[in-house]
Structures are given as C-alpha cells and as structure tokens.
N, C-alpha and C positions, 0 to 999 in steps of 0.2 A: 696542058698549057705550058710553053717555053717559060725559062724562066728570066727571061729580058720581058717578056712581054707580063709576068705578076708583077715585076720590080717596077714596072712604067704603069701599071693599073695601082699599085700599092702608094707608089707618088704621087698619082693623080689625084687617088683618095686622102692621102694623108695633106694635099693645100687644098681642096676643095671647100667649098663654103660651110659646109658640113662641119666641117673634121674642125676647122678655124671657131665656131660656134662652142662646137665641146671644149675646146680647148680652152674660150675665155670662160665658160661656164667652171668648169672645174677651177678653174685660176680663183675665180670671187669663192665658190664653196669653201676654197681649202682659206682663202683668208678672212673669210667673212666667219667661221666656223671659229677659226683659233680667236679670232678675236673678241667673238664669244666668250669663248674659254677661258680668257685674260682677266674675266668676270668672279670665273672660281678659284683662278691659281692667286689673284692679288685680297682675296677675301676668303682665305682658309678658314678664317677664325666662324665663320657663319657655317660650315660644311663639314668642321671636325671630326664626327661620324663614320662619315662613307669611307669605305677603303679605297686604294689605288684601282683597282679593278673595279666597281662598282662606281668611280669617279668618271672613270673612261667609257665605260658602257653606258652615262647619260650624257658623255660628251658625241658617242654617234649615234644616238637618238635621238639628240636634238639636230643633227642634220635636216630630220622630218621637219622642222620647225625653220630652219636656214633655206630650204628649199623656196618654201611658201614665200619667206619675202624676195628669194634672188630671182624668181620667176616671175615676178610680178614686176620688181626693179628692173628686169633687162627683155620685157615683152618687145620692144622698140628696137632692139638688137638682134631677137632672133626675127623676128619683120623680117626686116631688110639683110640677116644674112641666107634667109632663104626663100626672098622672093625672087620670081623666077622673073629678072631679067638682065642684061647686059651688063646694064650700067651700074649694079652694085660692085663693080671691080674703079669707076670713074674717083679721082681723088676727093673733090669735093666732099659730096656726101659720108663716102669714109670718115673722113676728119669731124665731120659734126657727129657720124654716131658714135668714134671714138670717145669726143668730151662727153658725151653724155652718158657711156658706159662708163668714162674714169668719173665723175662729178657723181653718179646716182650711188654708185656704189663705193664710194670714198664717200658720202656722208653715210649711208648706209652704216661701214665700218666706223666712220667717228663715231658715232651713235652708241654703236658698243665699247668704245673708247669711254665716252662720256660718262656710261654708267658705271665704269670701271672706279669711279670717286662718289658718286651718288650712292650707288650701293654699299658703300661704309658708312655709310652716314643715315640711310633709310635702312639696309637691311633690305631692300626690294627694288624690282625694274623701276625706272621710270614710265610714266604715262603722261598723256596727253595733257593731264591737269597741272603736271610740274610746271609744262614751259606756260600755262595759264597763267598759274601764278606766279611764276617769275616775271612774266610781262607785267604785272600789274603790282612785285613789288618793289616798295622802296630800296630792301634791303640788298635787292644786289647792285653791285658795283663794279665800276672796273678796277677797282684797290682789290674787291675783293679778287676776281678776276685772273688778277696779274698775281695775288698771294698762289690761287690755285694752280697757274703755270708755272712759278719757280718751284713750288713743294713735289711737284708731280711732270717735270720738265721727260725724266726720262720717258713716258707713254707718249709726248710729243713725239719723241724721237722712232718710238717702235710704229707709231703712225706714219710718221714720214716713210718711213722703210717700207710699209704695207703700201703706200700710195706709190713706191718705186717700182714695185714688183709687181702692181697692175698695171702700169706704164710700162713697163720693159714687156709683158705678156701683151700688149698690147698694140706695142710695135711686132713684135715677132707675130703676128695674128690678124695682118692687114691683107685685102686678094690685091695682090701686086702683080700678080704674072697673068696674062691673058688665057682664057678659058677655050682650051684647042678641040674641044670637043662639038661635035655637029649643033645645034639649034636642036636640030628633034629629038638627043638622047640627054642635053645640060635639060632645058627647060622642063621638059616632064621630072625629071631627077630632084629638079627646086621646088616646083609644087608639089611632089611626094614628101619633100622633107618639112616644107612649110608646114602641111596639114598635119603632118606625124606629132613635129616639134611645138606643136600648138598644140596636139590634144594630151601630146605629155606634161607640157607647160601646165594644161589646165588643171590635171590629176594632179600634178605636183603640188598648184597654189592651194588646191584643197586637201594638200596631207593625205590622198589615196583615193581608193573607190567608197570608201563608205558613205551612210546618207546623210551625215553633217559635214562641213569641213571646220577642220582644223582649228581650236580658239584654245586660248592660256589655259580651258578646265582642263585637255585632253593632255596636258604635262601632268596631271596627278594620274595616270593609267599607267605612268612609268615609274612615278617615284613619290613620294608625300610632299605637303605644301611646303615643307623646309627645304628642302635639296631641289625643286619644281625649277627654281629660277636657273638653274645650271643647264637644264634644256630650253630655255626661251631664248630670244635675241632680241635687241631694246628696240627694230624697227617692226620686229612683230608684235610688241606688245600695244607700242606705238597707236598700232593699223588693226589693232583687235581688241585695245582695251575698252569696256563698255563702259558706258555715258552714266554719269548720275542720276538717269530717271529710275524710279524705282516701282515696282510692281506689288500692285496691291492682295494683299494676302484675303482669303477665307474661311478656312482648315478651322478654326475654331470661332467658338461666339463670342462675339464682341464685348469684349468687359470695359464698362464707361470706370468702372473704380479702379482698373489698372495703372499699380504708381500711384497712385494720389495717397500721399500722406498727409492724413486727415489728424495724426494723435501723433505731436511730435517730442511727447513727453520721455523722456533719458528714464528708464528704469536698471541700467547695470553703469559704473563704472565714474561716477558720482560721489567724491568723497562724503557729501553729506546733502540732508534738504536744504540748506538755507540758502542755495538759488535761487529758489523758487521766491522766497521771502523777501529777495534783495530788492529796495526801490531804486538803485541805480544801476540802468543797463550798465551793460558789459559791452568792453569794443572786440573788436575782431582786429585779426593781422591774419593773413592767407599768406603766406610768403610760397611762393613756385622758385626752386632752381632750376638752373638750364642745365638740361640734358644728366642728370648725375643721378645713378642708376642705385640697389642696394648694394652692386657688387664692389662697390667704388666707397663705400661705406662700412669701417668698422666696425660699426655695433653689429650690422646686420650679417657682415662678411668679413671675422675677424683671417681669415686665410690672405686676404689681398697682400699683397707683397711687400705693400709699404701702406704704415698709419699715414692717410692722408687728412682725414676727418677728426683731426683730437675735441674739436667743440661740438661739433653735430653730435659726438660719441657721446659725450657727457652729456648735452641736452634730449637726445633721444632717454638718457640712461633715467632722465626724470618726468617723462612724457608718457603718454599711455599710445603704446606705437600698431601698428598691423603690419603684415606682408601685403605690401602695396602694389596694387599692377594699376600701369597706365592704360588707357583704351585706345591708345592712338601711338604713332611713330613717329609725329610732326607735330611740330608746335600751332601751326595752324589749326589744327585737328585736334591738339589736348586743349584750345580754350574753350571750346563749348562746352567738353566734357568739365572741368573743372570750373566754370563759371556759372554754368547753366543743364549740367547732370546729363549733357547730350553725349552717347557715342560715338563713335566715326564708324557707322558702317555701311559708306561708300566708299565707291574710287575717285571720290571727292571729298573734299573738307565739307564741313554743313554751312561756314561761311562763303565758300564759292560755289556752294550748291546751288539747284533751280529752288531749292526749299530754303534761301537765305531768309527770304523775307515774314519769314512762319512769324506766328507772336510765338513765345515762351514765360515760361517759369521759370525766373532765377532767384537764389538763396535773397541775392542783394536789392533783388525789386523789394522783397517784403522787409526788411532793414530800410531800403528809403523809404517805405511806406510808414514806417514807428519814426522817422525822423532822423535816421540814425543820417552822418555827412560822410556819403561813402565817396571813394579816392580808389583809382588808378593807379599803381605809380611802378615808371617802368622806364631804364634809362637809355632805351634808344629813341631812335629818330621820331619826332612827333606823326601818329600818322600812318608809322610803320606795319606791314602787314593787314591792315583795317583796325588795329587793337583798340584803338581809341573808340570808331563806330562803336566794334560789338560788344566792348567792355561797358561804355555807356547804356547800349541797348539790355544788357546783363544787368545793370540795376546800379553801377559806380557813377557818379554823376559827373564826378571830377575825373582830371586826369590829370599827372604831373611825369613831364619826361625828359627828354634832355633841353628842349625848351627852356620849360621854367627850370631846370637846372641852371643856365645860362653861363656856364663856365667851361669853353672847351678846350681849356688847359689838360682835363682831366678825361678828354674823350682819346679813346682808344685807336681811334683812324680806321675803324672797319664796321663795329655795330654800336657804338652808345658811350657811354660817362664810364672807365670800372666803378668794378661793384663796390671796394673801397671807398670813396669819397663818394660816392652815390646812395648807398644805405647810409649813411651819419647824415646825408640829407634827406631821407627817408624818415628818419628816426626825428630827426628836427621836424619835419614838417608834419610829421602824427603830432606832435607834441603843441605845434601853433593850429590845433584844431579844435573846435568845439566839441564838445561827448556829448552825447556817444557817436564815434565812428567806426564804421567799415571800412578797410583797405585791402586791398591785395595787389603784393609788392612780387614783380615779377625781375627777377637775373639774371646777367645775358652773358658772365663773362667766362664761364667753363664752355665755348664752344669754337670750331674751326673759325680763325686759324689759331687760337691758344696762346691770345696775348693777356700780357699782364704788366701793369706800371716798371719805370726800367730801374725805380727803387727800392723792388719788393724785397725783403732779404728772403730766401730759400734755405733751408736747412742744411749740411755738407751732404746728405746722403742724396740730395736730390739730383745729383748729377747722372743716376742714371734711369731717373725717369723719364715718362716721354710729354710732350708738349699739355696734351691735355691732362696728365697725372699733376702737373703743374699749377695748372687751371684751376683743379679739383682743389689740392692748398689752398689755392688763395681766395675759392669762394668760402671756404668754411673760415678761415681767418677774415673776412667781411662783413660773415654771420658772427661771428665772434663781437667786432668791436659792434655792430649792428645791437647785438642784446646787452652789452654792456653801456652803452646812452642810451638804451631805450630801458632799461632796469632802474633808471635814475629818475624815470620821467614821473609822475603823480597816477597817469593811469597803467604803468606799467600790471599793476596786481589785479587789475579789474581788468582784462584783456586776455580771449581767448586767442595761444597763437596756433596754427597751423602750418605744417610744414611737411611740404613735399617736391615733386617736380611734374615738369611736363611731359616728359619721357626719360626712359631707360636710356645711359650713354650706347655710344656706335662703337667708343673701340672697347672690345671684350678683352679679358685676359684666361678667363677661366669657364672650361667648356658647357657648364649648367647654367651660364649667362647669356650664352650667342644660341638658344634654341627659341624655337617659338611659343616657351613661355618662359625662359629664364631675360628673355629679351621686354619683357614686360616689367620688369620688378622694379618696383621705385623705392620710396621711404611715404608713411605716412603714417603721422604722429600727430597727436593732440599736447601741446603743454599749457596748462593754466593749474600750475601746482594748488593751489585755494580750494579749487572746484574739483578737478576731475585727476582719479589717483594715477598715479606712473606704476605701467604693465607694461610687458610685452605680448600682447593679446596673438596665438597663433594664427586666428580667420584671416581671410583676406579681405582686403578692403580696396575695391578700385575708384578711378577718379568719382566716377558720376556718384558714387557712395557723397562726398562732399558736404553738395547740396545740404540734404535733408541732418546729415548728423549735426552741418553747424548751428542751425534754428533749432534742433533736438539740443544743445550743450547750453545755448542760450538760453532757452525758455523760449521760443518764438513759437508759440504752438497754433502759427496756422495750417490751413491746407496747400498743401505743396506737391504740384507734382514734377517728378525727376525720375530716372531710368533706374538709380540708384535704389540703396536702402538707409537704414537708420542705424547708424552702426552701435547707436546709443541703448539701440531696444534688443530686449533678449530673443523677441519671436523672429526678429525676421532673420532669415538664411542668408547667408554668404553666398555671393557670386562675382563673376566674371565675366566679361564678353571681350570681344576684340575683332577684327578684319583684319587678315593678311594672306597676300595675295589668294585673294576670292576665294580664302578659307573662314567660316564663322568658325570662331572659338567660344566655347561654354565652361567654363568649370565652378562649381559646387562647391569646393574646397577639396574633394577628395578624388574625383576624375574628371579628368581634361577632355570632351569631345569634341569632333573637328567636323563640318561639314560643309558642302556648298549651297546647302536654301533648299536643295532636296533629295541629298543624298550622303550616308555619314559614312566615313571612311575612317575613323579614327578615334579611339580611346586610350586614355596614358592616366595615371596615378603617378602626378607631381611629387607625391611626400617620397617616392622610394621608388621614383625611376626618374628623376632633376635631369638628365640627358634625354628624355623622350627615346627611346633605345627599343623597346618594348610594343609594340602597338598591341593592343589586348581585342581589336576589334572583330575578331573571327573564334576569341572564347567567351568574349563577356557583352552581354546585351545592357546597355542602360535607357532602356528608353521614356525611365520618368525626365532624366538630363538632357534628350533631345527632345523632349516635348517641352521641355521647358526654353531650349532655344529657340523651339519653330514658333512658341508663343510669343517668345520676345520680338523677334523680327515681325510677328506679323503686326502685334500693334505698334512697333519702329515705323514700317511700312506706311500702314493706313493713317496712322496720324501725323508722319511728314505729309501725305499726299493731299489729306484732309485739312491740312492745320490745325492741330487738337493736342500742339504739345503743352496743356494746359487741363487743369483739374475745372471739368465744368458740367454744371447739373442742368435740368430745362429750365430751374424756376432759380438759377444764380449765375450773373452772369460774370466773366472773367473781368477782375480787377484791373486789366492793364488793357482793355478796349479802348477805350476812351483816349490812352496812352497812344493805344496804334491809328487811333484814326487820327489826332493830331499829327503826328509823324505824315502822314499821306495826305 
C-alpha cells in the first residue's frame, strides 16, 4: 500500500466517529480518575501507611471502579456517536449531546470534588443517606455553605479547570467535516462499532466477565477496609451503596436473654456499700462533647503537641476512666448508641432507618419511670437533626436549647449559643430543678468551621495551632467554669457525672489516631468522687456500654436491655463493635477482627500493633471473636427486623407499650 493512501486511510480513521468517542472517553477517565485521587492526596493523614508505589497501584485499580460509572454516565454518547447514520455529523444534535456529556460528567467529577471535604470529616465516601439527611436537616445552611467555599475556594478553582479541559476536549471532538466515504462501507463500519462499543460498555459497567458485577466489597480484593476508599469514586458508591434494609440471620439459636440485663447491681469499682443504703436518689449529668477524640486529650495522649485539655486532665485524673471507642463516625449515629445502647451498623443512622420507629430500651425511660425530671439540654437550633424527637423518645422528657436559651447575642452564626455562656446556663438550670434529675448535656462548639467568642483570650503559644486545636481550648475552659457553678450547687455531691463524646475528632495529628481503630478512641470516665474510686481502668468501654453501667452506678437495678455491657460488673467481657465502610469490626480487648457478614479478612492486636501494620489473618485463627460477632449481628439483625429491641418474656410485657400505642 502507497504511502499517500495509509496517510488518507490513518486521517480518515483518526476524525471518524470512532477515534472522536475514545477520544472523549479517555478525556473523562483521565479527569474523572485524578479527581478521585484528589481524595487521597488531600487526606494523607487517613492513608499514612501505604507507600508511594503501593498508593499508585490502587490509584490504577481503581480505574476498574472509574470505568463502571463513566460507562454508564456517557451510554447516550456512544449511542449516537455510533449510530449508523448521517445525521450524527448535523449541528444540532451535536450540541445537545455535547451539554449532556459536559453536565453528566462535570457533576460526576464535582461528586469527587465534594468528598474531597466530607472525607475529613467522616473518614469515608459519601452515600446516598448523606444528601437524605442533609435534605431533612436543620443544620445546614448557606452561612454554612459560604464558610465551606472561602475555606476550601482553591478545589473551586482545580474544578473549574477540570470543567475547561472537558470543554476544550470537547470542541476538538465534534464530526465537523462531512463523511466522504460510500453508504455501504460508513454504515456497516457504525453498526460494527455500536454493537462492539456497547458490549464493551457493558463488560466494563460490570468490572469484567465474572459472575457478579462490580460493588464497594470487591475494593477489599485489592486492598483492606482502611486504604478501600482510595479505589472507589463518590458516583460509584453513590449507585451501589446498599439500602438500610437489613437481612435476617439464622446461623444460631435464638437467645430471648440476649442483652437483657436482668442484675444491674456494681460489684467492682465502688468506693464503698452505702449506695445501696442511700434514701436519696442521685442525679445524673451525661455530658457528650463534640467531636474531641482521646488523641486531643492529655491524660490519655500526653505526646500531643500542645496541652490543650488542662481541666479535662485534672478531672479525668480523679474519675475512674476506660479506653473509650465510639460506635459510630456521626453524630446522628453516636445518639442512639449513647442514649439508647444502639449501634450503627447500617449505611444508615437508626434514626433515618426503615427501623426508626422500633420501641426500645433506654437508661432514661427507666429514671423517668422512678420519677427522676430528665432534661435534654443542647445549644443548637431547637428541632435540630430530630434530637428533640429522639432524645425525648430515649426517656429526657424535657428539652432546653437555644430557644429557651433566648439570647442570641451569644449565638455563634453557624450551629447554637458557645459552649461558654451556654453551660453556666446549663449549670443554672440543673440547679432550678426538682431531685432527682437526669440530664444529658450535649456540645457543639469544637466543630467546622471552629469558631469561638471574639473575647476568648488564647494562650501566646496558640498561634500556631490550627482552627479546631482552638476549639479544643475553649471546650475544656467551658467544661472548666461549667463544674465550677455546678460544684457550688446543693446537688452537686449526689450527682453522677459522665463524660465522654460522640465521636473521635476528623483532624488527626498522630498516625495510631487516623486508623480504623485509633479513629474510634474517645474518653469515657465516671466521676462521682463519694461513690465510685478514680482509676485508670485499661478495658475498653464503648458507647452502648453507657446504658446499663449508669443504672448499675445508681442502684437502678431493673431489667435493661442494651447492646452494651456493665462496666460496673466483673463478669462481663469487654467488647467493641463498629461499621466502616461495609467492614464489621469486633474487638475483645486483645484482637481486632474485621469482616463483611460473611467472610473475615482481618486480624490486628491493638495493644502492640496501634498502626494496624500487621494483619495476622493467614497465621492466627480466632474464631471464638468471630463467633461472637456473627452472634451479635444476628440478634442486631432479627431484632431491628422484629422489633424486639426490648427485654421481654411471654408472661411480662414491655413497660413502654402503652407508651407506644399512645404515641400512634
């Protein structure tokens, strides 16, 4: 063959509809891919681990995962650029399926954009559930909004530039010149390439030939649940994350005594009996901070770079404290564990679950059942998130928030009243209350965007802290003047406090903190110096523990059932549970197991491998620790499905019926 006539066959082929197809196809891969990647390079601190080679090797394996959604996004594109006829060279049409190639795949890319700030903050993709509950809450705003575009303006900007360079591939990749070739060798050449490009398309949205396609488990075949998210893209997770129904288990016999703490009597840790003898209740104070993790905390973590906590430090120093892990990574998701002993383990909170409307077992039902005037009290927007419903549904009857605050001199402009002048009226209003009461007093001012009163004084050395290190100060100087008016009050001595948070902070500093169990570490401490002696107890103790130890501290020795244990009794074992991304976590206190519901891939020894570094799961068998998970999930399972989060016999029936059928 002459070689005027390869160079006129090689042009032909290089503008044909064809060659214009691959062309925008690789264009979205290569931008839709890095900006994936935008994911791991702006959130090091979650991925510390992996080396530079091993970073880039699940950066082109997650291509498999890029593919599945750009093929599915641009189905409408290869249509028409290779259907066989004329008029796909006609301007009209062009230009509509231009916007709709720049538009599907410019939200596609903002998508991955977006999680690029979620993911500091969760620690995981977004899902379908996020934008649920963003529709439905209070708490965002356009203040908020407009905070998150000036903090983060330059990813506007690398957006804008992504949205250019699909625009410019765009115009360069339009059929402009008229198709000189016969009818009977174009046409058959466009049907060849249609059904080609279709059955590739199709292999592709399914991730290959095998007999499943492609969903967020088959990221753990390449790497573990921690480094997982570095191969996903936020419209795959989007289009594949699975629904909150949940699948009823079998695998073992039914235990109706499961949970039910029937004996909620404190046998270790107890300065002495004469609790037991007391004729006047004890009040309760739960205090929850926002988001302040043990790493953030010097008693627990005297290495942190700066004393942030000098009064949390002193008061933990005379509290009897645990290694606290939270169940959850969202505050929607730590209330039930902490109000109501429930964990998160869906891809849904259990308040916007299909299982919202279960009855339950809460500590505070059985406190307003003896009388006790339980209270709410939380300084954002009345209303906000549902907290009011399900804190009241939890057994607090009252609620006090920026409302009955009714001073918004002292609100912040983004979530609630600070925590300043909002605890000293906390502290006042325990104080104008009848005994005995229950409260649980929940924090809101250590969280994005990290403001604080423009009075505060700050220390000299705080100038090179970062926004939320700031935050961190001024919630424990809040907790500070907070126990100093409440030390003065009459029932300050008869008052058990508790003190923990709702989750582990987002910005890490220190690598044993950003793994997926250093990422769980809270504080959780008992102080009622009278009662119960100041230890630094090593077990762990997570949220849904709560429940059952505060009626165990009290004397409340009904039947209670909670997910939890008793932290107060010697027999029962320490444990842990968690969900992250569609990994179950178990730990015992001694090794961490990881599985997906039916398959385990994962063993670690926390005490002397804190970096997870190690996976022991191909020399060490434990499968008392995953029998004990598959048991927990299955009565999780069958008694969300059932409605039986509730301690009940054939011949006694549940205290809070009555309760639920009024309600309905």
């Amino acid at each position: 063959m002459r070689y005027q006539t390869r160079k006129k066959i090689q042009k032909e082929w290089l503008s044909s509809p064809i060659a214009m197809l691959i062309y925008r196809i690789l264009a979205i891969l290569t931008t839709f891919s890095i900006s994936r990647w935008l994911v791991y390079l702006f959130n090091l601190q979650f991925f510390h681990q992996l080396t530079l080679g091993q970073s880039f090797g699940l950066y082109f394996k997650g291509m498999r995962f890029d593919l599945s959604v750009i093929m599915a996004l641009n189905l409408p594109l290869i249509i028409y650029y290779c259907f066989p006829s004329r008029k796909i060279i006609n301007k009209i049409p062009q230009r509509i399926i231009d916007a709709i190639y720049i538009v599907s795949n410019g939200i596609a890319i903002f998508l991955n954009f977006m999680d690029i700030v979620c993911f500091h903050f969760f620690g995981k993709h977004i899902t379908a559930d996020f934008f649920k509950q963003l529709g439905h809450s209070e708490e965002f705003s356009w203040g908020i909004l407009g905070q998150v575009v000036f903090d983060y303006w330059y990813l506007i900007v690398m957006f804008v530039l992504f949205l250019l360079v699909i625009n410019v591939v765009t115009r360069h990749t339009r059929l402009r010149e008229p198709i000189k070739e016969t009818e009977s060798r174009w046409l058959p050449r466009q049907a060849i390439s249609l059904v080609l490009m279709l059955g590739l398309s199709f292999i592709a949205w399914r991730g290959g030939l095998q007999a499943k396609p492609i969903s967020m488990e088959t990221a753990r075949q390449y790497t573990d649940s921690q480094n997982a998210p570095i191969l996903l893209n936020t419209p795959f997770c989007l289009l594949n994350g699975q629904d909150a129904q949940l699948e009823a288990w079998n695998q073992f016999p039914d235990d109706p005594d499961f949970k039910a703490h029937k004996g909620l009597e404190a046998n270790r840790f107890m300065v002495n009996d004469s609790l037991a003898a007391d004729t006047i209740p004890a009040n309760l104070v739960l205090i929850v901070m926002k988001s302040i993790g043990q790493e953030m905390i010097g008693y627990y973590n005297p290495a942190h770079r700066y004393q942030l906590t000098p009064f949390l430090d002193s008061l933990l120093a005379q509290s009897l404290t645990f290694d606290g892990r939270s169940n959850s990574r969202r505050s929607l998701e730590a209330f039930p564990a902490l109000l109501a002993s429930l964990p998160s383990l869906m891809n849904t909170s259990f308040i916007s679950s299909p299982y919202a409307n279960n009855d339950f077992d809460a500590f505070a039902q059985h406190l307003q059942k003896r009388g006790y005037n339980t209270i709410f009290i939380h300084g954002g927007d009345n209303g906000v998130m549902g907290y009011d419903t399900f804190s009241c549904r939890a057994g607090f009857k009252n609620y006090f928030g920026r409302t009955e605050y009714g001073d918004d001199s002292d609100y912040d402009g983004r979530w609630g009243i600070y925590d300043g002048p909002f605890m000293q009226y906390a502290a006042l209003a325990l104080n104008r209350l009848h005994g005995p009461f229950a409260s649980a007093v929940y924090m809101l001012s250590s969280r994005y965007p990290y403001t604080v009163p423009n009075n505060f004084v700050f220390p000299e050395e705080s100038y090179y802290w970062t926004g939320f290190e700031k935050t961190v100060y001024y919630t424990d100087h809040a907790l500070r003047d907070f126990f100093v008016t409440a030390s003065q009050m009459p029932w300050f001595h008869n008052t058990l406090f508790v003190i923990t948070s709702d989750y582990s902070n987002s910005e890490h500093f220190q690598p044993e903190y950003s793994n997926v169990w250093g990422m769980y570490a809270i504080p959780v401490a008992f102080y009622w110096p009278e009662k119960i002696e100041a230890r630094q107890c090593p077990e762990i103790a997570q949220q849904i523990d709560l429940g059952p130890s505060i009626l165990s501290a009290m004397s409340i020795n009904d039947t209670l059932f909670a997910f939890g244990r008793n932290l107060f009794d010697s027999l029962s074992d320490p444990a842990f549970i968690s969900y992250y991304n569609l990994t179950y976590q178990y730990c015992d206190g001694h090794y961490l197991v990881q599985s997906d519901g039916e398959n385990s891939f994962g063993i670690y020894k926390p005490q002397t491998d804190p970096l997870l570094t190690d996976n022991l799961i191909d020399r060490l068998q434990c499968p008392d620790i995953f029998e004990k998970l598959y048991r927990f999930l299955q009565e999780y399972n069958n008694r969300m499905i059932n409605n039986k989060l509730y301690y009940k016999q054939d011949s006694i029936t549940n205290p809070y019926d009555n309760e639920t059928q009024e309600r309905q």
